[in-house]
TORKELUM-357018 format. One record per residue: residue number from 0; chain; x, y, z of N, C-alpha, C, CB in turn. Coordinates in steps of 0.001 Angstrom, whole numbers, m for minus. Glycine has a CB too. Example, Ala and Ser with C-alpha at 12.3 -4.5 7.8 and 13.67 -1.06 7.14 Angstrom:
2
<i=0&ch=A&nxx=13190&nyy=m5690&nzz=7800&caxx=12300&cayy=m4500&cazz=7800&cxx=13200&cyy=m3300&czz=7800&cbxx=11308&cbyy=m4473&cbzz=9046> .
<i=1&ch=A&nxx=12850&nyy=m2250&nzz=7080&caxx=13670&cayy=m1060&cazz=7140&cxx=12900&cyy=30&czz=7870&cbxx=14084&cbyy=m598&cbzz=5725> .
This chain:
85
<i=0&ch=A&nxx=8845&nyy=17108&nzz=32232&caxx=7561&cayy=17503&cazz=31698&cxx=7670&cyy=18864&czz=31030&cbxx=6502&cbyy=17526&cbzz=32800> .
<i=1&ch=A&nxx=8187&nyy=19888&nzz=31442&caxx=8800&cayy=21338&cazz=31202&cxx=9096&cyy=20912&czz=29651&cbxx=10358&cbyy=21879&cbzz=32306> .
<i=2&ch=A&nxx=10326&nyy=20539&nzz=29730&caxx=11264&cayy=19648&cazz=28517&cxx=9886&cyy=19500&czz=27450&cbxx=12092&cbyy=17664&cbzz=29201> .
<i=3&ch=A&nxx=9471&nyy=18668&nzz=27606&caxx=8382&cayy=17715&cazz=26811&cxx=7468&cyy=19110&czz=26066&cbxx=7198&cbyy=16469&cbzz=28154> .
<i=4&ch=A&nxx=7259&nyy=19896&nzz=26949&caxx=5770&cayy=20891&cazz=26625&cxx=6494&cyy=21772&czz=25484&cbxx=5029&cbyy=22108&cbzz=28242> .
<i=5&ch=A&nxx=8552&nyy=22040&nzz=25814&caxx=9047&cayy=23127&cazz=25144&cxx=9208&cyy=22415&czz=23672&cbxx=10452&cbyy=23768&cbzz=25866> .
<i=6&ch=A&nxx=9142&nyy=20858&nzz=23360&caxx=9218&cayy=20081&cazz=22254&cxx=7882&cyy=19765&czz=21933&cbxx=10041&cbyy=18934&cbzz=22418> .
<i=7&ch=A&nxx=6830&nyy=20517&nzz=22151&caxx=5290&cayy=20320&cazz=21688&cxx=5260&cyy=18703&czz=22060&cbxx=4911&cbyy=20741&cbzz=19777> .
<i=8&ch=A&nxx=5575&nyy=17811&nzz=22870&caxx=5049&cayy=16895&cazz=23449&cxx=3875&cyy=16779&czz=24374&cbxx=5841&cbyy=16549&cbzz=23869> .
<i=9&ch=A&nxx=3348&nyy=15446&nzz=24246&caxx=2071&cayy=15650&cazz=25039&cxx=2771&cyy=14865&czz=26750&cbxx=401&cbyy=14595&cbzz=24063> .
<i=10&ch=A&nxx=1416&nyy=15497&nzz=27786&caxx=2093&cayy=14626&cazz=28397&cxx=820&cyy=13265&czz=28621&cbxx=2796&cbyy=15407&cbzz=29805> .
<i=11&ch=A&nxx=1450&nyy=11923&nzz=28666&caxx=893&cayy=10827&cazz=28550&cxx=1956&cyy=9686&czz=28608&cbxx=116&cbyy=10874&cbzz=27404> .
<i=12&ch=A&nxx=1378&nyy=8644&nzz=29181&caxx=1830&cayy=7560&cazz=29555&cxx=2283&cyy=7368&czz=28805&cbxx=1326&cbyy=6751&cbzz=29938> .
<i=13&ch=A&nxx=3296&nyy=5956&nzz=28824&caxx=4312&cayy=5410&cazz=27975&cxx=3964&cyy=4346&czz=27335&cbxx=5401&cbyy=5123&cbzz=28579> .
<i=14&ch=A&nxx=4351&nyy=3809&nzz=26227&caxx=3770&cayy=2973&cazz=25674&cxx=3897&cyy=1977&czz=26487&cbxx=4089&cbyy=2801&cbzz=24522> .
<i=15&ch=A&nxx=4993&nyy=1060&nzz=27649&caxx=5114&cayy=336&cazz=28041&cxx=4007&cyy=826&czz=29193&cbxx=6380&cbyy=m6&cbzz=28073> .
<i=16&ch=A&nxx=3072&nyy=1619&nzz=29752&caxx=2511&cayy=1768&cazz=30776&cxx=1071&cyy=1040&czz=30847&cbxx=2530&cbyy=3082&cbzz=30955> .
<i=17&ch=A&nxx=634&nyy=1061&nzz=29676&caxx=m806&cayy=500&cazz=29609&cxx=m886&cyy=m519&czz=30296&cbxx=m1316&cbyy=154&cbzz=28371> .
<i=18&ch=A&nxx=m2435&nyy=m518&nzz=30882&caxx=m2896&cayy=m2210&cazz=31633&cxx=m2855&cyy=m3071&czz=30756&cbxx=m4422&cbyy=m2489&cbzz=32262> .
<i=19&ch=A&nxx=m3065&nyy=m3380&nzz=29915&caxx=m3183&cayy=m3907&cazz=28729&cxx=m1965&cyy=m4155&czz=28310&cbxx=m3866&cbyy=m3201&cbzz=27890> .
<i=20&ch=A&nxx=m1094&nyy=m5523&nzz=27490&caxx=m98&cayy=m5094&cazz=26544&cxx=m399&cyy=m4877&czz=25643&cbxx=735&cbyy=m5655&cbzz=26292> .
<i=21&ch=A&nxx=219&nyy=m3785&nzz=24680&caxx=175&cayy=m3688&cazz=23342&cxx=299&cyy=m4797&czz=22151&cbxx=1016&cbyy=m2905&cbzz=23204> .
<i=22&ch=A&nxx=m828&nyy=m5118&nzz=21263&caxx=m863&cayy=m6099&cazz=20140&cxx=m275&cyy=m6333&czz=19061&cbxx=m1665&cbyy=m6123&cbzz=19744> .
<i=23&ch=A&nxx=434&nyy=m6805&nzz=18840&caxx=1214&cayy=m6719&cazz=17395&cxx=1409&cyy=m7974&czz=16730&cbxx=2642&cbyy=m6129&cbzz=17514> .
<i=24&ch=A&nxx=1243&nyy=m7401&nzz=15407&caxx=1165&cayy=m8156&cazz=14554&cxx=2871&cyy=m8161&czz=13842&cbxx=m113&cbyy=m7702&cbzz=13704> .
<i=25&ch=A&nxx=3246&nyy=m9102&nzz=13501&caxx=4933&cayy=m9412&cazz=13232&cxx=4575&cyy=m9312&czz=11285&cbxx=5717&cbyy=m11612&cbzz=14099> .
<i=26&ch=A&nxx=4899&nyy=m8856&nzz=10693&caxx=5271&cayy=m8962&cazz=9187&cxx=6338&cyy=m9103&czz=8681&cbxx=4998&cbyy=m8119&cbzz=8569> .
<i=27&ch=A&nxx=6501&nyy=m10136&nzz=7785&caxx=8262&cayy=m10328&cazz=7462&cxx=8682&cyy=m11040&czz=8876&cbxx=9327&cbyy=m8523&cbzz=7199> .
<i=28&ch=A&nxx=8128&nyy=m12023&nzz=9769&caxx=8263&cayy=m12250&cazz=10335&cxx=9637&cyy=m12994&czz=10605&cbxx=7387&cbyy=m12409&cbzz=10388> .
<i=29&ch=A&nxx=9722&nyy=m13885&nzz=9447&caxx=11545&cayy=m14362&cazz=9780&cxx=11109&cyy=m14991&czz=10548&cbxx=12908&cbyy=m13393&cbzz=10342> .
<i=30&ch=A&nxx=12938&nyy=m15293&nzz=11350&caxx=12348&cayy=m16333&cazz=12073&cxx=12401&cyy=m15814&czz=13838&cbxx=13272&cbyy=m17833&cbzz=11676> .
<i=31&ch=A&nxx=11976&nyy=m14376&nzz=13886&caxx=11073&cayy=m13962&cazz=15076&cxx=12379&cyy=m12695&czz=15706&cbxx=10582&cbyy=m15650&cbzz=16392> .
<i=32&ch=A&nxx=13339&nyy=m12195&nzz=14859&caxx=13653&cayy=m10867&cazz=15447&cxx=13179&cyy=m10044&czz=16395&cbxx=13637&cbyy=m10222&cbzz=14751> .
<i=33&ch=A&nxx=11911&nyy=m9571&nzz=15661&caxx=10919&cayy=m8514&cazz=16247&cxx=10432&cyy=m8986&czz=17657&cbxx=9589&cbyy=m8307&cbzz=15245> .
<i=34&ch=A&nxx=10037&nyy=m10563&nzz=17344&caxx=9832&cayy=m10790&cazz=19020&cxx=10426&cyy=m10630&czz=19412&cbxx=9601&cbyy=m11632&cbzz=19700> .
<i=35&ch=A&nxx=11647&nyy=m11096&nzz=19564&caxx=12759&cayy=m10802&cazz=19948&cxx=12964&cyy=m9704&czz=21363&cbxx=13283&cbyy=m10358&cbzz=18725> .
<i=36&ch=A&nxx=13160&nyy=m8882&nzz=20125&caxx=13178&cayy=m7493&cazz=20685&cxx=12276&cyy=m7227&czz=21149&cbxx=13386&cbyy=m6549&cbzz=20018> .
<i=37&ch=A&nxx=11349&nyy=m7338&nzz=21256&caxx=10148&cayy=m6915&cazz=21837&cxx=10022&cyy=m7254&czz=23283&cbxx=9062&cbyy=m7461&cbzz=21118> .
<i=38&ch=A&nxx=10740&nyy=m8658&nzz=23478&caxx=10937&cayy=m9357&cazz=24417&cxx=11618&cyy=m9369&czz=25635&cbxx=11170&cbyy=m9980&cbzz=24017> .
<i=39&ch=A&nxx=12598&nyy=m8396&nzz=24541&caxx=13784&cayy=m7734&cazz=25772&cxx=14113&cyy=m6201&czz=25756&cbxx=15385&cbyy=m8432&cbzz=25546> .
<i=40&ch=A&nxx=12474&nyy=m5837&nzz=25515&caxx=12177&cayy=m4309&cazz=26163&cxx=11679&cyy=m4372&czz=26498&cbxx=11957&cbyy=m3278&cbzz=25897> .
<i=41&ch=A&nxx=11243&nyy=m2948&nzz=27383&caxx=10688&cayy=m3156&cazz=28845&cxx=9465&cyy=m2584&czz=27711&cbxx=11384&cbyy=m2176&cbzz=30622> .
<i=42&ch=A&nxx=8615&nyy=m2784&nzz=26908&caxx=7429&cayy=m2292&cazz=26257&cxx=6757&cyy=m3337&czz=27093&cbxx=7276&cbyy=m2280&cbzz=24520> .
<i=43&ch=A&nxx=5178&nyy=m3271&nzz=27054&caxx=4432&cayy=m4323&cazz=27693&cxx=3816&cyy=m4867&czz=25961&cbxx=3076&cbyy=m3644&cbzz=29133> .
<i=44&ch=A&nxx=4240&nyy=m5895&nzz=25199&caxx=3352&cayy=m6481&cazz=23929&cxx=3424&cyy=m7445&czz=23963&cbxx=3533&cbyy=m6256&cbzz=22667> .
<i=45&ch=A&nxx=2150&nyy=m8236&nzz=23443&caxx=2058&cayy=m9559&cazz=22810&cxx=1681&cyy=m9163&czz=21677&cbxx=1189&cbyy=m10603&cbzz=23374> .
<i=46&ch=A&nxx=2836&nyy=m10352&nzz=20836&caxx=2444&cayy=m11088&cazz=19510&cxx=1614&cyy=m12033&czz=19195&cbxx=3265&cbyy=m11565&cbzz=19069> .
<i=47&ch=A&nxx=646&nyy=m10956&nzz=18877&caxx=m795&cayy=m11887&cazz=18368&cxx=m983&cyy=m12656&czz=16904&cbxx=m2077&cbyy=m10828&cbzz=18326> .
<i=48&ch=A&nxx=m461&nyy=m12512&nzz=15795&caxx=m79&cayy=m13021&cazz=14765&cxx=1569&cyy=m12813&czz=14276&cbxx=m1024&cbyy=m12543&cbzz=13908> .
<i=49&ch=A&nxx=1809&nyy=m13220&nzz=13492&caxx=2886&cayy=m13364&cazz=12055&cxx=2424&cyy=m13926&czz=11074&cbxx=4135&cbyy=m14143&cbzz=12161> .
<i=50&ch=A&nxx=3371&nyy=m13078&nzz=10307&caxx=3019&cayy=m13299&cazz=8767&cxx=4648&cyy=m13913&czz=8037&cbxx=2396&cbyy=m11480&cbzz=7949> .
<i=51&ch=A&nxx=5260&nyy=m14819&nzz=7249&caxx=6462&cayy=m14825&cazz=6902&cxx=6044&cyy=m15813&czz=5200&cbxx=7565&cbyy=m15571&cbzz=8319> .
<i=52&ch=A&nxx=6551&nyy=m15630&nzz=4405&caxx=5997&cayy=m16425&cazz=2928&cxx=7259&cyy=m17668&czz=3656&cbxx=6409&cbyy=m15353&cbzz=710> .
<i=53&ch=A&nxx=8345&nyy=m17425&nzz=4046&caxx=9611&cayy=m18551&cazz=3882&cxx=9039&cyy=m19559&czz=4463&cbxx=11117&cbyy=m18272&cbzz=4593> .
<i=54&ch=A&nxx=8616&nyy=m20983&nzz=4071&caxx=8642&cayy=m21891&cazz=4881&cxx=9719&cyy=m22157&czz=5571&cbxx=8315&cbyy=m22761&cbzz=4402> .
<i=55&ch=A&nxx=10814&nyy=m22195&nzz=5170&caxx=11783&cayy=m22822&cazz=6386&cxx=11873&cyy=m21575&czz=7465&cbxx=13563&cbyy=m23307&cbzz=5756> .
<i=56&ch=A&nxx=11595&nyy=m20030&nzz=7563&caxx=11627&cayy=m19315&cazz=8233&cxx=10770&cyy=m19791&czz=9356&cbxx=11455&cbyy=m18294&cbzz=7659> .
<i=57&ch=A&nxx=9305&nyy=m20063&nzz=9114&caxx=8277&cayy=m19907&cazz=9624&cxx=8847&cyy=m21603&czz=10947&cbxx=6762&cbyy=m19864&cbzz=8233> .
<i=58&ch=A&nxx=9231&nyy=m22296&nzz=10428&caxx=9557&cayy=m23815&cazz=11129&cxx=10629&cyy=m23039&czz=12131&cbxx=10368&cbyy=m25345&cbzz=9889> .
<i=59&ch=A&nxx=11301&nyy=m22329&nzz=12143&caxx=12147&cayy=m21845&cazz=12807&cxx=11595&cyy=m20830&czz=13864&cbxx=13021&cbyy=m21383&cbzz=11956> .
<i=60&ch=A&nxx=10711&nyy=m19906&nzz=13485&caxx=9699&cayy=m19145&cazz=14321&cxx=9215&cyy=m20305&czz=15065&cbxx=8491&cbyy=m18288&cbzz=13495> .
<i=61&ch=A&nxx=8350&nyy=m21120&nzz=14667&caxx=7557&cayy=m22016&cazz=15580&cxx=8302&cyy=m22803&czz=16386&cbxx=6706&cbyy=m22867&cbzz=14910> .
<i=62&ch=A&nxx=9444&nyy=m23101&nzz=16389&caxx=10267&cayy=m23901&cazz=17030&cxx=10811&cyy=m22882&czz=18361&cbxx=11443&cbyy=m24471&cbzz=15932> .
<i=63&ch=A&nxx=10989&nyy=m21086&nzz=17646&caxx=11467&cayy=m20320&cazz=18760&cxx=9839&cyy=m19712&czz=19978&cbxx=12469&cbyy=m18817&cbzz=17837> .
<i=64&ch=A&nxx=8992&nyy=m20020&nzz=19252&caxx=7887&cayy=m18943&cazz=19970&cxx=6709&cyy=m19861&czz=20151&cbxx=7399&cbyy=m17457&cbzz=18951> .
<i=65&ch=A&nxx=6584&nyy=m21080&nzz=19457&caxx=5546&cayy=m22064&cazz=19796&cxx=4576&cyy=m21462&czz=19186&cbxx=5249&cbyy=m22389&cbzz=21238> .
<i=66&ch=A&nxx=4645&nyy=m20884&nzz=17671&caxx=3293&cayy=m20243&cazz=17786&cxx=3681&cyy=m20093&czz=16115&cbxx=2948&cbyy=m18669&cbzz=19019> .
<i=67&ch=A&nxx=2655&nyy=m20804&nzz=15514&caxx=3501&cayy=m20797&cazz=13876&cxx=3174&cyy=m19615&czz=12679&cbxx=3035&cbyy=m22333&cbzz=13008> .
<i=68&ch=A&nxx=4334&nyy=m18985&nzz=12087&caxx=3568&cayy=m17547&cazz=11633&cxx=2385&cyy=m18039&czz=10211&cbxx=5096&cbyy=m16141&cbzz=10934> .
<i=69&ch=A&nxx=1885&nyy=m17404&nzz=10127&caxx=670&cayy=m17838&cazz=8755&cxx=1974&cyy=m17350&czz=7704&cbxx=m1383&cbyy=m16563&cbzz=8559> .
<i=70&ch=A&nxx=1865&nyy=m18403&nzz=6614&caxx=2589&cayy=m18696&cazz=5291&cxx=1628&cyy=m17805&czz=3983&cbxx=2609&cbyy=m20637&cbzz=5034> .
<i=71&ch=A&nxx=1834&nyy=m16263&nzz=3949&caxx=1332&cayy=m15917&cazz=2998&cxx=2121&cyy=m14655&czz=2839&cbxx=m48&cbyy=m15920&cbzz=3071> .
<i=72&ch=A&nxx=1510&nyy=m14200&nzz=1364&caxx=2275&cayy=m12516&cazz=1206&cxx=1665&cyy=m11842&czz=1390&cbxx=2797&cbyy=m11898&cbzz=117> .
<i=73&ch=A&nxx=1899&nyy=m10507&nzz=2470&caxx=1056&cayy=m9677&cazz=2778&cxx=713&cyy=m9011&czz=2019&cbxx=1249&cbyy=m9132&cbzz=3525> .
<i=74&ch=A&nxx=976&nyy=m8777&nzz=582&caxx=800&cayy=m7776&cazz=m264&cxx=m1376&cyy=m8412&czz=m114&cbxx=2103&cbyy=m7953&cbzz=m2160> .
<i=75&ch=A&nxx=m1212&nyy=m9202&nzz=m246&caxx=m2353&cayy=m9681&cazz=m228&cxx=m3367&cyy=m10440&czz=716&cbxx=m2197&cbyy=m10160&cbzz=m949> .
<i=76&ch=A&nxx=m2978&nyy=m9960&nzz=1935&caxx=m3886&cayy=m9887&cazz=3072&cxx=m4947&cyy=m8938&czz=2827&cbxx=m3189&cbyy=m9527&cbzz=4309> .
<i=77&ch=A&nxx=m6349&nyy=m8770&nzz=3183&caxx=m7176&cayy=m8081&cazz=3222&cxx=m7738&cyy=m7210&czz=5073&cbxx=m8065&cbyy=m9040&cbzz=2437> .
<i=78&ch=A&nxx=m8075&nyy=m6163&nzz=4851&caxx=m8071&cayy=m5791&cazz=6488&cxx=m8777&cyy=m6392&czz=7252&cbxx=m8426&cbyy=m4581&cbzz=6853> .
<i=79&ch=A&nxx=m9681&nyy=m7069&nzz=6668&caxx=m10748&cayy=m7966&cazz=7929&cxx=m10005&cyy=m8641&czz=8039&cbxx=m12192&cbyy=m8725&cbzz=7778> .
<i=80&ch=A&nxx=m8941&nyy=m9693&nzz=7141&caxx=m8144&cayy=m10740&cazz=8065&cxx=m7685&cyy=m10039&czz=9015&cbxx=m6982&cbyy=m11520&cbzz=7470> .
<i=81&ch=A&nxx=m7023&nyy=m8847&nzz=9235&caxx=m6014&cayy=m8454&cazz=10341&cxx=m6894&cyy=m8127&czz=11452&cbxx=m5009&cbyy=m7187&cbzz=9974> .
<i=82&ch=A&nxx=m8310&nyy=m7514&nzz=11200&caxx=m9086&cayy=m7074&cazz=12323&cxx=m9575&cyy=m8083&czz=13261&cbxx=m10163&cbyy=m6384&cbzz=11872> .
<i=83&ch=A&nxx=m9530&nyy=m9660&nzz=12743&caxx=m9213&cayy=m10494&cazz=13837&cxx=m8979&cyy=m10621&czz=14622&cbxx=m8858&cbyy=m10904&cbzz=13943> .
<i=84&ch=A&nxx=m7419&nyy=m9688&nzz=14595&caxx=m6322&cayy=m9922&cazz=15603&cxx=m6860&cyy=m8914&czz=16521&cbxx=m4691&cbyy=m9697&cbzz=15109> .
């Protein structure tokens, strides 16, 4: 904590600490890296959407995560779609 205060850190829980897991949204989803990883850190998140344009990516996500990413380009998502999530 000493450490932390002499690097202008705050002190506060860890991202993996929340009651709650953290929400995330996957972009460039592929065919599920990020879960991946996400999966095999100790962070506490669920993946609440993906986004991937590749169809054959997205068949490959859904086959790894049961959960199929939406087929569009984010350049052109709008923020209320994401505030959904």
């Amino acid at each position: 904590m000493e450490q932390q205060a002499a690097l202008g850190g705050r002190d506060h829980d860890a991202p993996g600490d929340h009651q709650q897991p953290l929400k995330v949204l996957e972009f460039y989803s592929g065919i599920g890296g990020w879960h991946y990883a996400l999966a095999a850190s100790t962070l506490r998140c669920e993946v609440v959407g993906a986004f991937e344009l590749n169809p054959n990516a997205n068949e490959v996500y859904a086959h790894n995560f049961s959960m199929k990413p939406r087929q569009c380009n984010i350049e052109k998502l709008r923020l209320v779609e994401l505030e959904a999530f």
